[in-house]
C-alpha positions in Angstrom: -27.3 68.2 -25.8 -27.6 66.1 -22.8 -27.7 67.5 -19.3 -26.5 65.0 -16.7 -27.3 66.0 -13.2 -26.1 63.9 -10.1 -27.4 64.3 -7.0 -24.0 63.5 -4.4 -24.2 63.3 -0.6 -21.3 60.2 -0.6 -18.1 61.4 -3.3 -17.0 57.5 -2.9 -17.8 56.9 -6.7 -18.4 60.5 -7.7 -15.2 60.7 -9.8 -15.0 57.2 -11.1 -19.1 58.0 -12.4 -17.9 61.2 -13.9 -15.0 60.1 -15.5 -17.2 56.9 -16.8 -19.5 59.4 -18.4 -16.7 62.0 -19.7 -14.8 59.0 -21.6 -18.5 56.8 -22.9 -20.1 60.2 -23.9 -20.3 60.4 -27.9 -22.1 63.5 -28.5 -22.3 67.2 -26.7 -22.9 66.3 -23.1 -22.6 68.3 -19.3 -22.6 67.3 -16.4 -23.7 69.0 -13.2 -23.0 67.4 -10.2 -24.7 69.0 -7.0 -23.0 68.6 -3.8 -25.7 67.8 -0.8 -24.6 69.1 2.7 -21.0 68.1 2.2 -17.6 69.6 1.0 -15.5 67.1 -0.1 -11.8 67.0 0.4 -10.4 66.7 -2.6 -12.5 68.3 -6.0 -13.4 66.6 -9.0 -11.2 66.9 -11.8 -11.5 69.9 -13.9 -13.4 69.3 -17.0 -15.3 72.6 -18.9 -17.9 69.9 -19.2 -18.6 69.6 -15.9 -20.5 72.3 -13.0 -21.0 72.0 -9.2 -23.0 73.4 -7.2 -22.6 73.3 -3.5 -25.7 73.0 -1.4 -25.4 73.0 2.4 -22.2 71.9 4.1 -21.8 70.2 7.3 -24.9 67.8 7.5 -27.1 70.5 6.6 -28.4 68.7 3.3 -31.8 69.2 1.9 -32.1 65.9 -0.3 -32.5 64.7 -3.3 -35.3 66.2 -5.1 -34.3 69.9 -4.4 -30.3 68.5 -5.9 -32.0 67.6 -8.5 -34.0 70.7 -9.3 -31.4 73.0 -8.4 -29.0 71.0 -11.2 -32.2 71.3 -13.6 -32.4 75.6 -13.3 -28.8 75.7 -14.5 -28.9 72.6 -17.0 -28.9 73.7 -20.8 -29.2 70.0 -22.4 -32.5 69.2 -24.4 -32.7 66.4 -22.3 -31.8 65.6 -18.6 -31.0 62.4 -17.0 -30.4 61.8 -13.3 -28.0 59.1 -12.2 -27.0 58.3 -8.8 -23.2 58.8 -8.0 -22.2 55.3 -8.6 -23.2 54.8 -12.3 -21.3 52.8 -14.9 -22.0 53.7 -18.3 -22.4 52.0 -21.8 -20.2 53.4 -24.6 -22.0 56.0 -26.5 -25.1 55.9 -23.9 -26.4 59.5 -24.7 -26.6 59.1 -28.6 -28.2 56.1 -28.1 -30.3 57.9 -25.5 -31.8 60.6 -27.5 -32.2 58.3 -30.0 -34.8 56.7 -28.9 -36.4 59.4 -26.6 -39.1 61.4 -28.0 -40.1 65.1 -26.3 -41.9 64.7 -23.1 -40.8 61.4 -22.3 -39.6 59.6 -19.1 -37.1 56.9 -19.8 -36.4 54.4 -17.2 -32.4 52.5 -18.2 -32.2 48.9 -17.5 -30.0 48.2 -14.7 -27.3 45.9 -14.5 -25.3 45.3 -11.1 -22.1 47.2 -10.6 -18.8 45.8 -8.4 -17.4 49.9 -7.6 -14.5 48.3 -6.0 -13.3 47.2 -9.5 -15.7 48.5 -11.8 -17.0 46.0 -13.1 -20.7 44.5 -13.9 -21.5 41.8 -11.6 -22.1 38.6 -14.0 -24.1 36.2 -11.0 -27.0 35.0 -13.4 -29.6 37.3 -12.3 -31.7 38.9 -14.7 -31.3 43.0 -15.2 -33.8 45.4 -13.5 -35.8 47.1 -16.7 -38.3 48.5 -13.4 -39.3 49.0 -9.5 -42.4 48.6 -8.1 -43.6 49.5 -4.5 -46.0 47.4 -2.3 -47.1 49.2 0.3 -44.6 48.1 2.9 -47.1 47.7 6.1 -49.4 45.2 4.3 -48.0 42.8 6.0 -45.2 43.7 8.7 -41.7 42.4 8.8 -42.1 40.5 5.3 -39.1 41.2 3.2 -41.3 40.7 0.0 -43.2 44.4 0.7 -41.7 47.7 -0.2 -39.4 48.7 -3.2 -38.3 46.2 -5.4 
């Protein structure tokens, strides 16, 4: 099984990433979404596939890693992936997934770039992002090309 935890201190996209997963999910899959210093108005649909945790309300957040770790103690997948709360999914994505993962491994997706108005990939000619790198971002100050890309 795959354990999806999402770390979520803006529920813009929350429910439109959930749902994505829920619907392009082809084998046993939860999803534990972890509420960071927030309550939000109006709950995610129910769904016995899906837990949240609330952690701090009213600004008193305590970030992403603990989110993360705190969705990890209560995960029961074989594997875990984090995804932000703005994530459009392939179809079948966790088959495909543990397909190709072997134990003890860190997988890194590609990443394409998502319109969350419409849902939609953004088709503008770039290339995807298969990986990040950081340059120390006080090499040289002020230049746009240092830091995380």
């Amino acid at each position: 099984m795959l354990s999806v935890i999402i770390p979520s201190r803006q529920p813009e996209y929350l429910q439109k990433t959930v749902d994505d997963i829920l619907n392009k999910a082809e084998g046993e899959i939860e999803v534990i979404v972890v509420l960071d210093g927030y309550w939000p108005e109006t709950m995610l649909r129910e769904d016995k596939r899906v837990r949240i945790i609330h952690q701090g309300v009213f600004h008193d957040n305590r970030g992403m890693r603990p989110a993360i770790n705190a969705g990890v103690v209560i995960s029961d997948g074989d594997y875990i992936m984090k995804c932000d709360e703005h994530v459009m999914f392939d179809q079948g994505f966790d088959v495909k997934l543990i397909a190709d993962c072997e134990d003890n491994w860190v997988v890194v997706p590609r990443r394409k770039r998502l319109n969350a108005e419409d849902w939609t990939l953004i088709e503008d000619g770039r290339p995807p992002v298969d990986y990040m790198i950081i340059d120390y971002p006080y090499q040289r100050p002020y230049d746009k090309t240092c830091g995380l890309h």
